[in-house]
C-alpha angles and dihedrals in degrees: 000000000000117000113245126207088253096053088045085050093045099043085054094041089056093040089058089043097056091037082058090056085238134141127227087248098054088045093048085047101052087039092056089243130107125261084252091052083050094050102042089054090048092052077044095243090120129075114221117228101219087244096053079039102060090035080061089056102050095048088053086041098227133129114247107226111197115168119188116215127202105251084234087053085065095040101067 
C-alpha cells in the first residue's frame, strides 16, 4: 500500500509524541484537540487544517519545514 502525505504527517507526529515522552491525550490537550483527533492524524485518517497543524508543532517544539517544488524540477 502506497504511503500517502497524511500517513507520512501522521508517522512523524506520533514519533515526536512519543520522543517527547507524551500521550495522545496530553498532546490533544496542549494543541486545543481531543486524544481521538490525535490518534486519527496520526493513523493518517484525519486532514490537518495549516493552523492545527502548526499548534501541533509548537507543543512538540519542532520547526515545520515545508518546501514547495516546481512540478518541471521533479520531472528531470
Amino acid at each position: 500500500m502506497e504511503q500517502t502525505h497524511l500517513t507520512h504527517i501522521g508517522k512523524n507526529i506520533k514519533q515526536l509524541r512519543e520522543y517527547r515522552n507524551m500521550t495522545p491525550e496530553t498532546l490533544g490537550w496542549k494543541a486545543g484537540n481531543t486524544e481521538h483527533f490525535i490518534k486519527e492524524v496520526e493513523k493518517g485518517n484525519i486532514a490537518l487544517s495549516i493552523d492545527q497543524l502548526v499548534k501541533i508543532a509548537e507543543v512538540l517544539n519542532c520547526v515545520l519545514d515545508i518546501n514547495f517544488t516546481p512540478m518541471e524540477n521533479l520531472e528531470k
